[in-house]
N, C-alpha and C positions, 0 to 999 in steps of 0.2 A: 433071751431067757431060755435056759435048758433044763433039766430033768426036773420038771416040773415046778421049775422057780427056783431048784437048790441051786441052780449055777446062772452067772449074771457072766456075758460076754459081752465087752465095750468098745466100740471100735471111735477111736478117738477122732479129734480134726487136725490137722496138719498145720494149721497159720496160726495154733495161738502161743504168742511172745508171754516170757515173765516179763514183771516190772522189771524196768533199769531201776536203781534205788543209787541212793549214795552211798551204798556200802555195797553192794554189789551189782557186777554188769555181767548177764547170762550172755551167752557165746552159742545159744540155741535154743529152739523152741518147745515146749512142752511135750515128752512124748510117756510112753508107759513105762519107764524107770521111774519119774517124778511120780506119777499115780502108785506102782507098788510100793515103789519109799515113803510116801504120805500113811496108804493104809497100813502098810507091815508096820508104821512106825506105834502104830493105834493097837493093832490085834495083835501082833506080837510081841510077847513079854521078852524076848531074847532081841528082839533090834535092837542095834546098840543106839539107837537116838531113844526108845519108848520109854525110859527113864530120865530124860533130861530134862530140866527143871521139874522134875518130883513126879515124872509119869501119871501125874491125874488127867485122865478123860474123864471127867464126871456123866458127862450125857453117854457115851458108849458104856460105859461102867457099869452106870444105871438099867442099861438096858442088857449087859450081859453079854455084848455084842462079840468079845474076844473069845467067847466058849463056843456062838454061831458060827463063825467065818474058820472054814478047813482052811483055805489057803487064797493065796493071792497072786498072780502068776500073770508075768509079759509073754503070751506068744507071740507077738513081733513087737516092733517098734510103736504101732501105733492100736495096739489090739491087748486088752487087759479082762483077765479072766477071773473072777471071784466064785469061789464053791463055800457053799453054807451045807452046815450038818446036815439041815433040814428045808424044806421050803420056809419063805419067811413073806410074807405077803405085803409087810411094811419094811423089808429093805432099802428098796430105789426111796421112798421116801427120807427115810434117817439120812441117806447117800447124799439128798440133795437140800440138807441145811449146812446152815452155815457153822457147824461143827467138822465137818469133811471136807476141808479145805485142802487142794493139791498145792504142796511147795516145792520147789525145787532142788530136786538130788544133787544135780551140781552144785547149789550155794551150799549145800548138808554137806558134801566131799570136804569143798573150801574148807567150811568151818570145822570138821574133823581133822584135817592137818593141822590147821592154826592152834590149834587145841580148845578152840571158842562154841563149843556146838551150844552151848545158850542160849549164844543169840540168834536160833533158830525160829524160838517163839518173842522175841523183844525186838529183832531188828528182821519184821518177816518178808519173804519174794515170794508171790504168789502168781496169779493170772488175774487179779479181778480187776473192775474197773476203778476202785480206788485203791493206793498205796499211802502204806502208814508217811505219815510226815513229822509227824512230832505226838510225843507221848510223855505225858506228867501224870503219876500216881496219883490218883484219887480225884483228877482235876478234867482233866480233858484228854481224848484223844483228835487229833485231827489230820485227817487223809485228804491227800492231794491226789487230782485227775490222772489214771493213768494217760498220758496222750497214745502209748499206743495197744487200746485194748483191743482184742478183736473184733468188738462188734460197732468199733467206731469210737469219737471222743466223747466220754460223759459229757451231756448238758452242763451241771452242777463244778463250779473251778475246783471246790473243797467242800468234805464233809465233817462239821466237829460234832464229836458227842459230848456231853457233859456229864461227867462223873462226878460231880460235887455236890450240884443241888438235890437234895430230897425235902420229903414233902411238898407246902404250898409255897417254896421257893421254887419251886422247878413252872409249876402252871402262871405263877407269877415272871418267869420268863419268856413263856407263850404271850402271854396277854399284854406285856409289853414290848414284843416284836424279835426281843432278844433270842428266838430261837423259833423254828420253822415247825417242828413238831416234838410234842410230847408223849412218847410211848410210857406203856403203864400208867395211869394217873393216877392217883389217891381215890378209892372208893366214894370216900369223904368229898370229894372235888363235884361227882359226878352232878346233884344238885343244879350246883350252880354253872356250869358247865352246857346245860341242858337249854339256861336262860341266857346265856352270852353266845352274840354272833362270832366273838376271838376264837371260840371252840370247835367252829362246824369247821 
């Protein structure tokens, strides 16, 4: 951190691999191209990806964050430099949800030529430790183990979320094992929730 918080210097790590996907195989490792391509894609109204699929950032948006961030900048390979208008105290925090996701600029290249940059956000190559596997509208998504993430293999083979059930359909798939955990619950639930061991 430099001039008082306005400016954030990153020095990256060197071994970590994007997913292989079945739609794309990176040919190299994560370095500060895929980080400025990710955020310029965000703060910058003139990137030619921050418009695809309908350039909503809703949580940057919300927060005004494209009018904070002066610039975004690789001094080397593995070294990314971010300057804000002003100090900002809750930056590195907003940095490290899962809204600021690094993808990779080579699959963005790919998909620029092919003329497909779409499926930037529908068929996405990331670094995490799970990759999308299969995606149904309003239904479920379900992400397979990366096997090679950097910090080793997820415990967990797959992770599905359930996009369907709302309401006391959703606790009703807790409480009968059909699902490991329930984020958000119905206010309504909390009661009875309180009195059942399916809930701790």
């Amino acid at each position: 951190m430099l001039d008082n918080g306005a400016t954030y210097r990153f020095h990256l790590r060197k071994d970590v691999p994007f997913q292989h996907t079945a739609w794309f195989t990176p040919t190299r490792k994560m370095n500060a191209d895929d980080v400025v391509f990710s955020f310029e894609r965000v703060f910058n109204h003139k990137h030619p990806y921050h418009d695809v699929n309908g350039g909503d950032y809703p949580y940057f948006d919300s927060l005004q964050f494209s009018d904070s961030v002066q610039s975004v900048k690789k001094l080397d390979n593995y070294t990314v430099e971010i300057r804000l208008q002003a100090p900002d105290a809750s930056f590195l925090w907003h940095l490290a949800t899962h809204y600021a996701p690094v993808l990779s600029a080579e699959y963005a290249d790919n998909l620029s030529k092919a003329g497909d940059q779409q499926l930037i956000d529908r068929e996405p190559v990331g670094t995490g430790p799970f990759l999308l596997n299969e995606y149904r509208s309003g239904q479920y998504i379900r992400l397979a183990r990366n096997e090679a993430y950097w910090k080793g293999e997820p415990r967990m083979a797959q992770v599905v979320i359930d996009l369907g059930a709302g309401g006391t359909g959703r606790l009703s798939k807790l409480l009968t094992g059909e699902c490991d955990v329930l984020a958000y619950p119905a206010p309504a639930s909390f009661p009875f929730c309180a009195t059942t061991h399916a809930c701790a």
